[in-house]
MIFI-253352 format. One record per residue (C-alpha): chain; residue in three letters; z, x, y; residue number from 1. Coordinates in nm, 3 decimals. Layout:
N
<r><c>A</c><r>ALA</r><pz>Z</pz><px>X</px><py>Y</py><k>NUM</k></r>
...
// end
This chain:
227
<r><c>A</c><r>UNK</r><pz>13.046</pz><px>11.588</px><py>9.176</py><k>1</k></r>
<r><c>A</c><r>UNK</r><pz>13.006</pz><px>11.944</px><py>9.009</py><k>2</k></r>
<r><c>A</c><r>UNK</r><pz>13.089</pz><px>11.989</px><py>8.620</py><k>3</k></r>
<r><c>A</c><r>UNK</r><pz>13.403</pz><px>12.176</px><py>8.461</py><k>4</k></r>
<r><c>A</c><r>UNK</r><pz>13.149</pz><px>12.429</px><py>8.408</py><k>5</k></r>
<r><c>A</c><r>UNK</r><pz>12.961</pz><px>12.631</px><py>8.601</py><k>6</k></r>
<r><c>A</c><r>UNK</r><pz>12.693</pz><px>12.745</px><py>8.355</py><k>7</k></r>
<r><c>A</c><r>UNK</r><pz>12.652</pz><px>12.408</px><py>8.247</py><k>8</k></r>
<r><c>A</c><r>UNK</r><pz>12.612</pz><px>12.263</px><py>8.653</py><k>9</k></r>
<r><c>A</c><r>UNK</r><pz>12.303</pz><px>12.581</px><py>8.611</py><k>10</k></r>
<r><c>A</c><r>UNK</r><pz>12.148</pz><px>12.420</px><py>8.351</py><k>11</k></r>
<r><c>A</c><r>UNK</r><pz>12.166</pz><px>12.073</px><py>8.509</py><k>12</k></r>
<r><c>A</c><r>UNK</r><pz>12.064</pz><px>12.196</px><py>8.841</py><k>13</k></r>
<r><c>A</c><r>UNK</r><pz>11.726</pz><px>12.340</px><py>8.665</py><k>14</k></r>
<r><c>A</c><r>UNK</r><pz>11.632</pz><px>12.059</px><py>8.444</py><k>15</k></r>
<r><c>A</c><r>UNK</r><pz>11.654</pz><px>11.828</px><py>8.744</py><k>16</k></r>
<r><c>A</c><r>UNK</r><pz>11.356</pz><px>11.980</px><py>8.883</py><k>17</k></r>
<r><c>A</c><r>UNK</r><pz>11.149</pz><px>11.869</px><py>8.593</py><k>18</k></r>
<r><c>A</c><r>UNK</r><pz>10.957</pz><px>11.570</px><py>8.761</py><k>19</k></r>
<r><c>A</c><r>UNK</r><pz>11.101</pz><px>11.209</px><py>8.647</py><k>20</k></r>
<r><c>A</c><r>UNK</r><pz>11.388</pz><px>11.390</px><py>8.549</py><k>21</k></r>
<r><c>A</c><r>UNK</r><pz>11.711</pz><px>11.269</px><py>8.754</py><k>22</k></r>
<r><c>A</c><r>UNK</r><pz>12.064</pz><px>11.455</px><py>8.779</py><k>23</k></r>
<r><c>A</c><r>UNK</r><pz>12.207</pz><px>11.170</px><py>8.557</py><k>24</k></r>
<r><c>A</c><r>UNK</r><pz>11.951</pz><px>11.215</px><py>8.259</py><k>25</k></r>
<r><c>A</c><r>UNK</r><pz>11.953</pz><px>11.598</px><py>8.319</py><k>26</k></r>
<r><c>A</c><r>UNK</r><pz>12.315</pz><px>11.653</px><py>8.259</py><k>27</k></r>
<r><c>A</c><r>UNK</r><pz>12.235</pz><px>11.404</px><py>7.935</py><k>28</k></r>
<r><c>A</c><r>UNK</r><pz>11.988</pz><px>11.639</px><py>7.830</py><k>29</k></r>
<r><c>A</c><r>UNK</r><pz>12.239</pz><px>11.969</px><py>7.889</py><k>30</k></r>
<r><c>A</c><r>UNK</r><pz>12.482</pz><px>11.788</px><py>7.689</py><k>31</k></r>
<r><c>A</c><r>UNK</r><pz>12.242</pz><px>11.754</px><py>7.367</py><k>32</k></r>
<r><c>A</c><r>UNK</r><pz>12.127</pz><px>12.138</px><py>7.411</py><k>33</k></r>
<r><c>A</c><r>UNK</r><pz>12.474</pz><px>12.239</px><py>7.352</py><k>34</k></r>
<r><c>A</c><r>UNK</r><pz>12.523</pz><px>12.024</px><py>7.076</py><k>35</k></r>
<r><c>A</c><r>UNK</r><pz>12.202</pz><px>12.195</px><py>6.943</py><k>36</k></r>
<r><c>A</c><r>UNK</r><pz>12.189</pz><px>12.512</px><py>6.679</py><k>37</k></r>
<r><c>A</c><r>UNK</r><pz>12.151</pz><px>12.842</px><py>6.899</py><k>38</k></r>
<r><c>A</c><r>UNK</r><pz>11.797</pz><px>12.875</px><py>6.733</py><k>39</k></r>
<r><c>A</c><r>UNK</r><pz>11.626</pz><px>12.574</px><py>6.821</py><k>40</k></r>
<r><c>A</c><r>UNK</r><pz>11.814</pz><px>12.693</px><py>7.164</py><k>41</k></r>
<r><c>A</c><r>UNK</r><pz>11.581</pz><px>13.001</px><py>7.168</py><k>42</k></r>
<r><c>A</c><r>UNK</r><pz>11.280</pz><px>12.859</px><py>6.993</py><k>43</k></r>
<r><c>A</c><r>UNK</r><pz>11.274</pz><px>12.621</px><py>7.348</py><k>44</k></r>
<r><c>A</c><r>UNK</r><pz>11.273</pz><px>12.882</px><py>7.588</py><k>45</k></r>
<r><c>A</c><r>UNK</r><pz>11.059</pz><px>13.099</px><py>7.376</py><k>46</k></r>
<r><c>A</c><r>UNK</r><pz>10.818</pz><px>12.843</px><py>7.396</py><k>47</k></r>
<r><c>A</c><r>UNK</r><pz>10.861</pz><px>12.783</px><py>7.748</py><k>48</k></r>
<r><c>A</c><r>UNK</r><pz>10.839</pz><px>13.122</px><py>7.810</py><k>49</k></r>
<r><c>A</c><r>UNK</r><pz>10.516</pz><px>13.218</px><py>7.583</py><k>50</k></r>
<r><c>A</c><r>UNK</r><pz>10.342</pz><px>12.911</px><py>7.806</py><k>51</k></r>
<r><c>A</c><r>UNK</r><pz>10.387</pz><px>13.036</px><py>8.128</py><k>52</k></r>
<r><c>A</c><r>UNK</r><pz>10.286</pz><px>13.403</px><py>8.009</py><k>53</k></r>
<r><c>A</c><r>UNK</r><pz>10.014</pz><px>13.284</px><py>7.822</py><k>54</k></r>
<r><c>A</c><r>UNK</r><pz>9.863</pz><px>12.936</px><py>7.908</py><k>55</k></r>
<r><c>A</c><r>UNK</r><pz>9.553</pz><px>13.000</px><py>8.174</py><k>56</k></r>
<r><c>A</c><r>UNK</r><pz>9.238</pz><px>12.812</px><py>8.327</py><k>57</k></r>
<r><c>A</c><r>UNK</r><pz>8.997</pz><px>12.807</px><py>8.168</py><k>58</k></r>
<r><c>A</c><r>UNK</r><pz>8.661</pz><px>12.933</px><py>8.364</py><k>59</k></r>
<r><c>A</c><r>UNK</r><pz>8.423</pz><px>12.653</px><py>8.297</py><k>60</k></r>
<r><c>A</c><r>UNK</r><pz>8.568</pz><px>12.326</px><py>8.274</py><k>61</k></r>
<r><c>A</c><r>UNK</r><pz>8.942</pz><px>12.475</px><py>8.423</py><k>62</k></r>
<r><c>A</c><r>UNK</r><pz>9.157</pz><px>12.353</px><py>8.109</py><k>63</k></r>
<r><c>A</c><r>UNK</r><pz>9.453</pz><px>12.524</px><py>8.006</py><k>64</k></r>
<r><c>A</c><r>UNK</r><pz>9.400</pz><px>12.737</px><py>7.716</py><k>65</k></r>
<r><c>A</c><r>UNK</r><pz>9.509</pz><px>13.076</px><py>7.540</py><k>66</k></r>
<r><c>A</c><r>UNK</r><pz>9.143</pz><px>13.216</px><py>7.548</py><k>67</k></r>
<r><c>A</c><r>UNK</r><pz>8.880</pz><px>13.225</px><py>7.856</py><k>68</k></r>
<r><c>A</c><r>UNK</r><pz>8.671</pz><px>13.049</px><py>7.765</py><k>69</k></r>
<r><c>A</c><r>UNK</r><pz>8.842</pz><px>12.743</px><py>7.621</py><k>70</k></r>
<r><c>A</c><r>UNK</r><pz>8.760</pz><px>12.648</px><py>7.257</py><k>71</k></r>
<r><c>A</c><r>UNK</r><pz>8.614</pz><px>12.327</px><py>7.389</py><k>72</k></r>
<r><c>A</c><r>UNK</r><pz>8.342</pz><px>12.513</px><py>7.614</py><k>73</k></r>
<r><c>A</c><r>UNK</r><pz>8.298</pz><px>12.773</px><py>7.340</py><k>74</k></r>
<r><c>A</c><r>UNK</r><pz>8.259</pz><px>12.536</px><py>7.028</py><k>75</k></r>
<r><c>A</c><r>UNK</r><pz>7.879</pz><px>12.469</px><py>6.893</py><k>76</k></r>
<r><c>A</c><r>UNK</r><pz>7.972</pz><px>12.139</px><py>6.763</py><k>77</k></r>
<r><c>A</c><r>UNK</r><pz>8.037</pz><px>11.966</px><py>7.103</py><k>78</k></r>
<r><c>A</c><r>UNK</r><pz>7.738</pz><px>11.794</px><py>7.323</py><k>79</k></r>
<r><c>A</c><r>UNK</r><pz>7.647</pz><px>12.029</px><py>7.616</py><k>80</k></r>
<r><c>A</c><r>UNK</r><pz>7.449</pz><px>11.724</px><py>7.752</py><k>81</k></r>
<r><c>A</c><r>UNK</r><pz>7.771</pz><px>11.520</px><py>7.882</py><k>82</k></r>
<r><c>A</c><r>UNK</r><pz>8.028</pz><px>11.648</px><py>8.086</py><k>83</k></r>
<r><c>A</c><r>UNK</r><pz>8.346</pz><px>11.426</px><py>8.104</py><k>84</k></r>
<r><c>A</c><r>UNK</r><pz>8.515</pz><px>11.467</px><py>8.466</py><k>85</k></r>
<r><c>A</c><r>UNK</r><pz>8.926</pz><px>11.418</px><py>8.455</py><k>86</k></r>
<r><c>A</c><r>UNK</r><pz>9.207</pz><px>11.475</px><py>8.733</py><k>87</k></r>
<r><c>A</c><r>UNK</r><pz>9.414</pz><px>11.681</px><py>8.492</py><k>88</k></r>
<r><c>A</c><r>UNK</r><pz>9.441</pz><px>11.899</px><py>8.128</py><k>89</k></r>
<r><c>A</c><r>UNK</r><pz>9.634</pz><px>11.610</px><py>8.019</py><k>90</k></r>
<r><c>A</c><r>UNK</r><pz>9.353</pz><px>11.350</px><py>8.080</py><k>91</k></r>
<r><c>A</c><r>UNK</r><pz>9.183</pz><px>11.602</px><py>7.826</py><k>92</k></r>
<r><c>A</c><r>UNK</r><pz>9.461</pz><px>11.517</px><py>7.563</py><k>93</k></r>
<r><c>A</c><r>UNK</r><pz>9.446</pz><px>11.181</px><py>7.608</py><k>94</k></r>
<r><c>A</c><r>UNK</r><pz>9.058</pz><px>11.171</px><py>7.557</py><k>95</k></r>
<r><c>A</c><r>UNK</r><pz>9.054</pz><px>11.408</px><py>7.245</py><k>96</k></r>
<r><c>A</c><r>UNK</r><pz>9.302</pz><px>11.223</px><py>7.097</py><k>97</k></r>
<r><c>A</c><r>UNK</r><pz>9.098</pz><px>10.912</px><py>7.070</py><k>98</k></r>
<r><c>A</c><r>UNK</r><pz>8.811</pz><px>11.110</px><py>6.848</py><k>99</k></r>
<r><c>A</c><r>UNK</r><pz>8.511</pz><px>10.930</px><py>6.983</py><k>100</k></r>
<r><c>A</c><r>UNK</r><pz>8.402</pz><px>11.174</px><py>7.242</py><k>101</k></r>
<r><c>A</c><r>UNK</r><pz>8.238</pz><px>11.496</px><py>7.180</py><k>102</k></r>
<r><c>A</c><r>UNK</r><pz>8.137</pz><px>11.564</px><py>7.518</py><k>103</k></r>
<r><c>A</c><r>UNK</r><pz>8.218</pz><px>11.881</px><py>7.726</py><k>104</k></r>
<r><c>A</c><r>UNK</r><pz>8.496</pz><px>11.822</px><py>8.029</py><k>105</k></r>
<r><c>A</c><r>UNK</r><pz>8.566</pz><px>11.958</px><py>8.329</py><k>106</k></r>
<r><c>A</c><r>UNK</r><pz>8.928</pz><px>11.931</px><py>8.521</py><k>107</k></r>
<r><c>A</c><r>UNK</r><pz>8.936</pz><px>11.882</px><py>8.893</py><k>108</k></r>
<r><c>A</c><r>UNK</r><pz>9.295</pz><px>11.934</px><py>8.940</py><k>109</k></r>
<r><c>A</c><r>UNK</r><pz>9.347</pz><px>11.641</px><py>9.101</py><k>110</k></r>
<r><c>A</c><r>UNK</r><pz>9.230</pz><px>11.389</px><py>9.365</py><k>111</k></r>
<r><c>A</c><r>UNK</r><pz>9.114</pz><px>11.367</px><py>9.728</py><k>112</k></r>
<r><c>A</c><r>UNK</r><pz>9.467</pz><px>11.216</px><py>9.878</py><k>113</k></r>
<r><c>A</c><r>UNK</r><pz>9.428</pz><px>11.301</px><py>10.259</py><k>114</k></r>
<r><c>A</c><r>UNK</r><pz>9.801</pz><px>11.142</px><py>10.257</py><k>115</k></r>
<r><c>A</c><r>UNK</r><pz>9.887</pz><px>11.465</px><py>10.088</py><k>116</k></r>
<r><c>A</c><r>UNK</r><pz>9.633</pz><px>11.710</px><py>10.245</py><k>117</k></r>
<r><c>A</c><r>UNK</r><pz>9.448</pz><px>11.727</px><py>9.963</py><k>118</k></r>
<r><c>A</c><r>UNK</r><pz>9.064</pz><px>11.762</px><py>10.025</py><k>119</k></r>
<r><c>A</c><r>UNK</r><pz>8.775</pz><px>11.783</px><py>9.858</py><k>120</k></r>
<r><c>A</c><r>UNK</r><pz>8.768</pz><px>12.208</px><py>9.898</py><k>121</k></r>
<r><c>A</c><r>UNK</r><pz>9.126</pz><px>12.155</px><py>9.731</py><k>122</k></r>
<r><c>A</c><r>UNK</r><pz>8.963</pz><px>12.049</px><py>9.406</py><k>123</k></r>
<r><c>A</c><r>UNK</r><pz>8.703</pz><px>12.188</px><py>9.122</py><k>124</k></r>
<r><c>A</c><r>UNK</r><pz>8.399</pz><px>11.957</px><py>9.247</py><k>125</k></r>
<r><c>A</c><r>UNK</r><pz>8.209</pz><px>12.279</px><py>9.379</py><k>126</k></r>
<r><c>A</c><r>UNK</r><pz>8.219</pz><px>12.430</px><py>9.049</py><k>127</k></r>
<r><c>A</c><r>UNK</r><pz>8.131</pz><px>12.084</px><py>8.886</py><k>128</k></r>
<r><c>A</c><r>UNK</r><pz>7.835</pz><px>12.077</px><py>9.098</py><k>129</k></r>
<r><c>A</c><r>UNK</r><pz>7.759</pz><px>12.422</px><py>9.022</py><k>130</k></r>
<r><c>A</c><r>UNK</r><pz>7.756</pz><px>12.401</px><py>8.655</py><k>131</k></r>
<r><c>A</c><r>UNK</r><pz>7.535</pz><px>12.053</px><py>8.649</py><k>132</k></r>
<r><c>A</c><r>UNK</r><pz>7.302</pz><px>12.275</px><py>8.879</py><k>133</k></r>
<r><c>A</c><r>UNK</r><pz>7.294</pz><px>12.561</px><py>8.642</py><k>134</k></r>
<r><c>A</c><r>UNK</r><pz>7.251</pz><px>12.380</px><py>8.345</py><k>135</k></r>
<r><c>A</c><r>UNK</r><pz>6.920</pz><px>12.439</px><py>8.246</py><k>136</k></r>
<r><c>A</c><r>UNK</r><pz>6.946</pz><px>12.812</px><py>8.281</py><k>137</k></r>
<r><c>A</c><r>UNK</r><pz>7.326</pz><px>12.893</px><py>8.233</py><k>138</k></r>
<r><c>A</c><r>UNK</r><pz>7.455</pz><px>12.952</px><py>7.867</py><k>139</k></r>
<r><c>A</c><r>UNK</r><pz>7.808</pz><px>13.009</px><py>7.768</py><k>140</k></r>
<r><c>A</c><r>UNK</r><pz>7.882</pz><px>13.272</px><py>7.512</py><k>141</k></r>
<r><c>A</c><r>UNK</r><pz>7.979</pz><px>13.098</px><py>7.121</py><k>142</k></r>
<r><c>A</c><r>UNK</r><pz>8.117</pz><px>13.309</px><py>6.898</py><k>143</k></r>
<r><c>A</c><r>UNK</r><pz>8.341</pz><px>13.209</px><py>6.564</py><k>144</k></r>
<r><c>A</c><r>UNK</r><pz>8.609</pz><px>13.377</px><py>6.626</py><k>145</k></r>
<r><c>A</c><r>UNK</r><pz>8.719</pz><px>13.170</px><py>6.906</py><k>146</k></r>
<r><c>A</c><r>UNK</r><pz>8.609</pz><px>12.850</px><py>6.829</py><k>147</k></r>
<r><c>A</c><r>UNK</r><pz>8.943</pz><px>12.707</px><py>6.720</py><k>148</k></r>
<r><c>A</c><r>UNK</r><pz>8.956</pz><px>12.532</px><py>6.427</py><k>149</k></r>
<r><c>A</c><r>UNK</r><pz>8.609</pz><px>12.613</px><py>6.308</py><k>150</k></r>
<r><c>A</c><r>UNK</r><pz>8.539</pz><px>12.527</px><py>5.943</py><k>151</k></r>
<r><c>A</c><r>UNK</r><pz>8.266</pz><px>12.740</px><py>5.906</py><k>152</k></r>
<r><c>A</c><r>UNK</r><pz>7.996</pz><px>12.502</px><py>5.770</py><k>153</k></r>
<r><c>A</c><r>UNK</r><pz>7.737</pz><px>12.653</px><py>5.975</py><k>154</k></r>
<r><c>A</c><r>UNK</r><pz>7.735</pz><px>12.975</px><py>6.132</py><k>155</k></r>
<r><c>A</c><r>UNK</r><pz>7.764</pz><px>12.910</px><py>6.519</py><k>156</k></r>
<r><c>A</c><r>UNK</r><pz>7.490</pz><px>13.058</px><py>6.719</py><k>157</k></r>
<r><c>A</c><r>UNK</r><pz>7.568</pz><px>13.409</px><py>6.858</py><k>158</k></r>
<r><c>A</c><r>UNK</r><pz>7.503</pz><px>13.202</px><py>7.264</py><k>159</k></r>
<r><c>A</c><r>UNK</r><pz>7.489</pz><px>12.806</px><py>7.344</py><k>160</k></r>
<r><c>A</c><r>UNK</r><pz>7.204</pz><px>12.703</px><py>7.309</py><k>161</k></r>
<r><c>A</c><r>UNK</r><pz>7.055</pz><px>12.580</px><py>7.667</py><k>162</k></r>
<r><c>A</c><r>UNK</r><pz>7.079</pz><px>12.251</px><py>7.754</py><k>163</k></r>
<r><c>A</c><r>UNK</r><pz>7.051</pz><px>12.064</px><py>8.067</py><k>164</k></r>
<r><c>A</c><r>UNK</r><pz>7.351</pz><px>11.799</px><py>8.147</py><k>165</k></r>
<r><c>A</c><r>UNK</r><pz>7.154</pz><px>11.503</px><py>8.121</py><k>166</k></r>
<r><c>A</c><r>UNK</r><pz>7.514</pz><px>11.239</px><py>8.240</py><k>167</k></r>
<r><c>A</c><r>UNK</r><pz>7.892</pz><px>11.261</px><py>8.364</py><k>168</k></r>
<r><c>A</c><r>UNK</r><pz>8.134</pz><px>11.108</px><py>8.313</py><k>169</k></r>
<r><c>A</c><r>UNK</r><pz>8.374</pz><px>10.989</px><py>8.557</py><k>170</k></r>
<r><c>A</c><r>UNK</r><pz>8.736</pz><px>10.977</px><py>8.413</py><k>171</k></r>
<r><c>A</c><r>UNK</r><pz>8.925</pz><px>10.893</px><py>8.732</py><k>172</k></r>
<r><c>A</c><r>UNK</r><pz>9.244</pz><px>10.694</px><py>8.755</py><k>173</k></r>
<r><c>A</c><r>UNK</r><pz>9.168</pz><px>10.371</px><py>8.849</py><k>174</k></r>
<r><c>A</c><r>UNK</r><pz>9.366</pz><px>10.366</px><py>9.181</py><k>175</k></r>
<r><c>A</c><r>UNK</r><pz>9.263</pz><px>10.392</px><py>9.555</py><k>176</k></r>
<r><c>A</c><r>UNK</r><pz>9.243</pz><px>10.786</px><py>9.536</py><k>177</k></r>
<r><c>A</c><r>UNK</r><pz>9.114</pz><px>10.790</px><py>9.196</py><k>178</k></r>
<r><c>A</c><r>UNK</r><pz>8.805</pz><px>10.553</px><py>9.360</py><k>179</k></r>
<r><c>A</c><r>UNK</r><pz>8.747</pz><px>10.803</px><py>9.646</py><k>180</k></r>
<r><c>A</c><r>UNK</r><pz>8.736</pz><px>11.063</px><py>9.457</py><k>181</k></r>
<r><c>A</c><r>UNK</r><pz>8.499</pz><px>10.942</px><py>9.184</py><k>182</k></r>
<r><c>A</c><r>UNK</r><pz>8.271</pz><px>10.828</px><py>9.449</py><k>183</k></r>
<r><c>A</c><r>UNK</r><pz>8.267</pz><px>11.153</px><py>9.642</py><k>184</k></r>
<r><c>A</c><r>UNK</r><pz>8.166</pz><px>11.324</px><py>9.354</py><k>185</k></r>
<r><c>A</c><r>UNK</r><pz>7.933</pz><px>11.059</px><py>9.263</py><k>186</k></r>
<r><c>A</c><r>UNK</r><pz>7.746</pz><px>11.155</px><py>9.601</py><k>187</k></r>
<r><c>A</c><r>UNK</r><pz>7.764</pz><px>11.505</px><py>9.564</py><k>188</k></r>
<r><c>A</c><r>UNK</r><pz>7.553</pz><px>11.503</px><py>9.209</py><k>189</k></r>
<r><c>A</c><r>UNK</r><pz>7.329</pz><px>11.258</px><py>9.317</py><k>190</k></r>
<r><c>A</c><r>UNK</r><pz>7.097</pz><px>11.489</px><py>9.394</py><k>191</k></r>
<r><c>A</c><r>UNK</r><pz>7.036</pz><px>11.642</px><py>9.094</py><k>192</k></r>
<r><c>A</c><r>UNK</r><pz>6.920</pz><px>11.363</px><py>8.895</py><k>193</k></r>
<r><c>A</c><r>UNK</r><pz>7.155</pz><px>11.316</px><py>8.635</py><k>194</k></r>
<r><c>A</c><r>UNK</r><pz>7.303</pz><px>10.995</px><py>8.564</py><k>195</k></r>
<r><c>A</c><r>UNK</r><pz>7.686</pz><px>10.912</px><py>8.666</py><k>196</k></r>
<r><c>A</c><r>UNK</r><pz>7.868</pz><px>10.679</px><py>8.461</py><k>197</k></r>
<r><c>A</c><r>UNK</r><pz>8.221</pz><px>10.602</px><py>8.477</py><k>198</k></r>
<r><c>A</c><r>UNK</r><pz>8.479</pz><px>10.478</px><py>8.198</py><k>199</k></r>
<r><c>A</c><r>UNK</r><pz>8.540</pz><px>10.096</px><py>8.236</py><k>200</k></r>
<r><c>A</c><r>UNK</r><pz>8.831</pz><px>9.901</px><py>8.314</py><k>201</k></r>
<r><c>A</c><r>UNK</r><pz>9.002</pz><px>9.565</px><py>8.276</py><k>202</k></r>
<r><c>A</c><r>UNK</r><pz>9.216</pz><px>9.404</px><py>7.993</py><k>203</k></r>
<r><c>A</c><r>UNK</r><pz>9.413</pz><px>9.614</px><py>7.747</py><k>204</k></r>
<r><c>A</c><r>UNK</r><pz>9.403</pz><px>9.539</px><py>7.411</py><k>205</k></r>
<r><c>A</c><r>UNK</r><pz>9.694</pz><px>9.283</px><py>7.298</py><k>206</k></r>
<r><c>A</c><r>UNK</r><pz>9.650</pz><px>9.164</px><py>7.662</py><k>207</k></r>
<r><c>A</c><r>UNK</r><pz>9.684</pz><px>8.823</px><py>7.777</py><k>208</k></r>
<r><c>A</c><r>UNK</r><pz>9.445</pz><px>8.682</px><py>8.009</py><k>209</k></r>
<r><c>A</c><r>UNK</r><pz>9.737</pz><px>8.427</px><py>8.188</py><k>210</k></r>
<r><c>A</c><r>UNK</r><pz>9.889</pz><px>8.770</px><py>8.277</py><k>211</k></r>
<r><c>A</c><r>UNK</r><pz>9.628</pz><px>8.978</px><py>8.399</py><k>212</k></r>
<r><c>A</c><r>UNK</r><pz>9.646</pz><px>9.042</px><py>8.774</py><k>213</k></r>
<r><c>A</c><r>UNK</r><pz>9.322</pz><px>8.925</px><py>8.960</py><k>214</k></r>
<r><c>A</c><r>UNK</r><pz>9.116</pz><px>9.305</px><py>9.014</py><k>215</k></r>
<r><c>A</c><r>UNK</r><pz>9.181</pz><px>9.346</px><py>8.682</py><k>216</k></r>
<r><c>A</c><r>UNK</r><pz>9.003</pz><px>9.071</px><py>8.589</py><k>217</k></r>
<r><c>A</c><r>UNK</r><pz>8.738</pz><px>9.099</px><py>8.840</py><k>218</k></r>
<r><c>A</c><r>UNK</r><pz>8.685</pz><px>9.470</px><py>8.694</py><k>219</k></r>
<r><c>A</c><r>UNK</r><pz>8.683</pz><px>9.288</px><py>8.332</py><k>220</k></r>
<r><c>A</c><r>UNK</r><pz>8.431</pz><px>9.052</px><py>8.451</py><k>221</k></r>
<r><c>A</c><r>UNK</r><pz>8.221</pz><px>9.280</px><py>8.601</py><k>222</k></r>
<r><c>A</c><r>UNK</r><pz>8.251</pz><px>9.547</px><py>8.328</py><k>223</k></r>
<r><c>A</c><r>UNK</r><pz>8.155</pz><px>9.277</px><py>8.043</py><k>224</k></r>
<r><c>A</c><r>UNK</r><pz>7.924</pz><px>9.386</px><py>7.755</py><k>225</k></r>
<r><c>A</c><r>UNK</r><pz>7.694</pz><px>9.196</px><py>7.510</py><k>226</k></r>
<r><c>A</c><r>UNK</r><pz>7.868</pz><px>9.159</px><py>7.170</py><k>227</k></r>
// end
């Protein structure tokens, strides 16, 4: 059934094509934009608009960011020896916000699903291999002006210094695709000598063991540590 209005049915019609967004919760969300002030109206689809014009990959590690390279890659305060393999940027967010790692990362753009036609060639993992090959006589530019949020306590050397990636981390999902793909690219840097971890799994914390389902506890089990 259309709406009164047909400006409104518009609006509906585009914000359904957000993912997880459904006709019912999109005409809920064109309801509260209308009850919004016009200038929190435009500050949305400014924003919008300033990501799409803006927002690019990044060349190294193929984040999104403002500036080529990303501040991540570009920053003198992050360990060159570990690169952190994810399926997307916001694997990245997730990881950052946790503070413990200080690795570099590099985004593959997704996973080997031949389900979906998506192959190996469809993803980053050349480049991945590339840059663990390179790393003993690649350097990326560093200068101060674009690491973000640099609090200049040490002046940043003019170019990174070299340093060969010594492990990777793989970040994958754990799922059937996410499995595949971690062990594809698993094979493909075996070669080069570096050492291939990837994160662990199993119980959550807060979990319950009399809820767990049985591969997760198997992949607890088998992912134990000493204490």
């Amino acid at each position: 059934m259309h709406l009164t209005s047909e400006t409104v049915e518009a609006l509906v019609e585009q914000l359904s094509k957000l993912p997880t967004i459904g006709r019912k919760t999109a005409q809920r969300l064109a309801a509260f934009i209308l009850k919004m002030p016009r200038e929190e109206v435009v500050e949305i689809a400014r924003a919008m608009v300033a990501a799409k014009d803006r927002v690019k990959t990044c060349s190294v590690c193929f984040n999104v960011t403002d500036v080529d390279p990303c501040p991540v890659c570009q920053s003198p305060k992050r360990d060159r020896s570990i690169i952190c393999v994810v399926e997307e940027p916001s694997d990245v967010l997730a990881l950052e916000r946790t503070g413990d790692y200080r690795g570099l990362y590099h985004v593959l753009g997704g996973v080997i699903s031949p389900l979906d036609g998506i192959g190996p060639d469809d993803l980053h993992v050349s480049e991945l291999v590339g840059r663990v090959a390179s790393s003993t006589g690649a350097a990326t530019p560093v200068v101060a002006e674009a690491a973000e949020g640099y609090d200049g306590a040490e002046a940043p050397p003019k170019e990174a210094e070299r340093v060969p990636v010594s492990e990777v981390i793989l970040a994958m999902n754990p799922n059937v695709e996410g499995d595949t793909t971690a062990y594809y690219v698993s094979q493909m840097l075996q070669p080069f000598g570096v050492t291939v971890s990837r994160i662990a799994r199993g119980l959550p914390i807060g979990g319950d063991l009399e809820f767990a389902d049985e591969a997760t506890l198997s992949r607890a089990l088998e992912g134990r540590s000493g204490v």
